[in-house]
C-alpha positions, -999 to 999 in steps of 0.1 A, spaced: 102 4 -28 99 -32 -25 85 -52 -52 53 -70 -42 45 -109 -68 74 -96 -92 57 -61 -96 67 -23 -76 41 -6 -58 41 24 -83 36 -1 -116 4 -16 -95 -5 16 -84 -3 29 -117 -20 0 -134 -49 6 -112 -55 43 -115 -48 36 -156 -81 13 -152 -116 22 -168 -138 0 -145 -170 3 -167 -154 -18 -193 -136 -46 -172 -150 -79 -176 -147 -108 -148 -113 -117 -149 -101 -82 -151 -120 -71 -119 -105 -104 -105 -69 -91 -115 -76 -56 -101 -89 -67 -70 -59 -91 -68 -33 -62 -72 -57 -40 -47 -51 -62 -22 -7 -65 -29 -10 -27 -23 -37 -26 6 -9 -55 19 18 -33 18 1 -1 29 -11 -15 59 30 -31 66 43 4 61 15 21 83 26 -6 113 62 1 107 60 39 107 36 39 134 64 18 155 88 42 145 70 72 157 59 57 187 103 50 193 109 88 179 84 96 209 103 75 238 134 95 232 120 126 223 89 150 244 86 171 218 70 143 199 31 134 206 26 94 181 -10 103 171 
């Protein structure tokens, strides 16, 4: 996985599903959302790519239906 502002996915990830929203003050909600949006970032990169990749997988192969 590539790291995203000096951090992996799966330590962001996992720093987010560790939260207990309830209790965050400002800045904490700041930081979350800041992270949720490095891993929306690269969610949305990987969905493009693997879409691409399908749609290729598809060109070269009937069996294959890029849905």
């Amino acid at each position: 996985m590539s790291a995203t502002a000096g951090r992996s996915i799966v330590s962001l990830v996992a720093a987010l599903d560790a939260l207990d929203v309830p209790r965050l003050d400002r800045d904490s909600v700041r930081a979350a959302l800041g992270s949720l949006a490095l891993v929306k970032g690269w969610h949305d990169g990987l969905h493009v790519s693997m879409s691409r990749r399908l749609r290729d997988l598809a060109a070269s192969s009937p069996s294959i239906f890029p849905e």
